[in-house]
Each structure stands twice: as C-alpha cells, then as structure tokens.
N, C-alpha and C positions, 0 to 999 in steps of 0.2 A: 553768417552766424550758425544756420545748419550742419553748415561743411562742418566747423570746428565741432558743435557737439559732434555728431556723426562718428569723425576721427577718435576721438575723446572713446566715445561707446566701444566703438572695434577694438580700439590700443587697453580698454577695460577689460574686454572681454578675453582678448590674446591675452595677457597677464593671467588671468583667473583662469586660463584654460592649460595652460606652462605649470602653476600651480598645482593644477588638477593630475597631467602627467607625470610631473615629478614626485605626488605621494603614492598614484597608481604603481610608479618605480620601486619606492621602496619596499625591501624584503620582509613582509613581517610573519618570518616562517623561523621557529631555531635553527631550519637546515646550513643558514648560511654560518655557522659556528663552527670555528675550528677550537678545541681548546688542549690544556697537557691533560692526561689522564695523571692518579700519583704516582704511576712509576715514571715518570719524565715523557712518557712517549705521546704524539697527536690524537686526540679523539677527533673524529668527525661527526660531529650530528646528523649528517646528512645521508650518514649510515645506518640511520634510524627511521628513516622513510618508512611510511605506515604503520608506523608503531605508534601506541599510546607510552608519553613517556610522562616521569612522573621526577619531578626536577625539586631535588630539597637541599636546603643549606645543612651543615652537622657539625656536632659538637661529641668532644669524648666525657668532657666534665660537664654537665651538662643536667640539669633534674628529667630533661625529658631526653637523656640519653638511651634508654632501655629502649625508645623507639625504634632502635637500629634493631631489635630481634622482630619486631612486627614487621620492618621495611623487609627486611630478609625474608621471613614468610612470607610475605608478600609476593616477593618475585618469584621464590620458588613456586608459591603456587600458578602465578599470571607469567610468567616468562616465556611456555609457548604458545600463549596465546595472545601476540602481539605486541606486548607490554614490556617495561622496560623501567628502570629506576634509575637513576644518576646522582650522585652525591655530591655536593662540594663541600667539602672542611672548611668553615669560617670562622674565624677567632673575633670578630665585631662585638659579641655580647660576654660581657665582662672576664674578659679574657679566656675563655671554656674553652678553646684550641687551640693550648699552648703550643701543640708539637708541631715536628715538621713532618714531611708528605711518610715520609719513613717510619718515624713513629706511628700517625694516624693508621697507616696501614696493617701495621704490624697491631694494634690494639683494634680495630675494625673487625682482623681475623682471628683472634685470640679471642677475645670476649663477645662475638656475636656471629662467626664465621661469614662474615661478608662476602659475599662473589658480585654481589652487582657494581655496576663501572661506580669506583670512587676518580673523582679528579684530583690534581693537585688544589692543596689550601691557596682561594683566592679570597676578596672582601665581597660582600655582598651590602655593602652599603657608606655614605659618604663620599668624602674625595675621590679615594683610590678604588670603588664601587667594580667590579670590574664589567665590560662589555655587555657577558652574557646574562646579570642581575640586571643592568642599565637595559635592556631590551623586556627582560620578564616584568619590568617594574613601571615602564614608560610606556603609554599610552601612547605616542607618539612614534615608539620603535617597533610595538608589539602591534597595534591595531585595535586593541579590545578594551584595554583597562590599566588606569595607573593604578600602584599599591605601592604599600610599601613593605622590607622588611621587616617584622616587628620583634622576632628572636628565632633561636635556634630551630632546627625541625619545621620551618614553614614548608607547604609545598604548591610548588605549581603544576599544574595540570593538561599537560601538552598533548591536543585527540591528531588522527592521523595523517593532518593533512598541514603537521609542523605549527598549529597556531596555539595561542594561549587559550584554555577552555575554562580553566577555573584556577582561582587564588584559595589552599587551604589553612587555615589557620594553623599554628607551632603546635596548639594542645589537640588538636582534632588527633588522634591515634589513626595509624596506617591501613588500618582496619575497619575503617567507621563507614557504614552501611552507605554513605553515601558516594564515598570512593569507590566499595567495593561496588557499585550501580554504574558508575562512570567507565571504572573499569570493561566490566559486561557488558554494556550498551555500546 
C-alpha cells in the first residue's frame, strides 16, 4: 500500500513539475512578434530590444483622436532615448477606422505628421483579436496581467526587457505625468 501511494506522489510530482517547465517555456516577451507594418512590409519587435515601447490601438474618427499630436510629441521628444511608440489602427469601437492601411497612413501624416511605426489595421478585440492584443491582454500569454481593451487610444506599456509594465487607460492623454515618469525611470 506504501509502494502505490509512493508511485502516486512521484507521478504527482513529475506532472507538476512538466507543468512548471512548460510555462518557464513560454515567451512572455513582445520580442517574439513578427507583424506587417501599414505599408505591407515585416516589423519585427525583436528589433526593439531595450527599448521602452509604448503599444496603442488608433482611431482616425475618433473623439480621442487628437491624441495622435501628443503621441507624436511624444516620440519626438523620447525617441533617442530609448523609447519607441507603435500604433495599430483598429476599427472594433463603433466603426472609427473605416479606412484602409493606405488611407490611415495617408491621414496619420496629413493631420498629425506621424513618423512613429504605424502597423497595418488589425482587431484588437473578440473573435478575430489578433495575436499580438491576445498576448498584451492575456494573463497567461503575457505573465503580468489580464485586461481588456476598452476603446480607442488605450496603451500598453512595454519597459526594456520586452515584458508588459503597465496597462493605460484610452483617456489618460500621452503626456500624463505618470507616463512621462515611466518613460524616465
């Protein structure tokens, strides 16, 4: 009857320890992210090693549209110093990016002179969610924190060793002392 627990105990413990290796496995770094940028071409995030990146969903029609001139100051100001902004165009919140990758870009540089990496328009939520929102969102993909997306302009807060550091609010503005702290530190 010992022997059987005994066996029992070890084959519990080998399971939980399998377990244990297999989440030690998983990546929970953005670096493993290959995605299109909007002109059709590969971004790599992995090209972003030690950088503080600063990851937000965007809208053209949008009330918290005008964000895109603070993003933009934003980077010009923090750009060489390690920092980095990444856009994704998401049409999930009541339709506010209609366009396609062409349009967005073309009204990105026009009304805000955008230079920091826009990507091609993906979803950032539901069914079609894509990858790199499923990893900033999931607990489980990311290592830190589920969230969810709640509208336009959220952002995430990526410090430089690729992991998720903070989830910001759609209204918090690009500028808010507390970003600009995160930034700095």
């Amino acid at each position: 009857m010992k022997m059987k627990y005994r066996n029992l105990i070890i084959t519990l413990f080998m399971i939980a320890s399998l377990k244990t290796t297999a989440q030690k496995n998983i990546d929970t770094t953005i670096y493993q992210f290959k995605v299109e940028n909007i002109e059709g071409e590969e971004f790599n995030f992995d090209s972003l090693r030690g950088k503080k990146i600063m990851i937000v969903n965007t809208a053209s029609k949008c009330g918290l549209t005008p964000q895109y001139k603070k993003l933009q100051s934003l980077f010009e100001r923090y750009k060489g110093r390690n920092f980095v902004i990444v856009g994704f165009p998401a049409n999930n919140f009541l339709f506010q990016e209609p366009g396609n990758n062409s349009d967005i870009a073309e009204f990105c540089e026009k009304n805000y002179g955008v230079t920091f990496p826009m990507m091609s328009k993906i979803s950032v939520k539901g069914k079609s969610i894509h990858p790199i929102y499923q990893f900033l969102t999931e607990q489980t993909k990311n290592g830190v924190i589920s969230s969810r997306v709640s509208w336009n302009f959220q952002k995430y807060l990526i410090n430089e060793d690729g992991k998720l550091a903070k989830v910001i609010s759609p209204r918090t503005q690009p500028d808010d002392p507390t970003i600009l702290s995160w930034i700095e530190n």
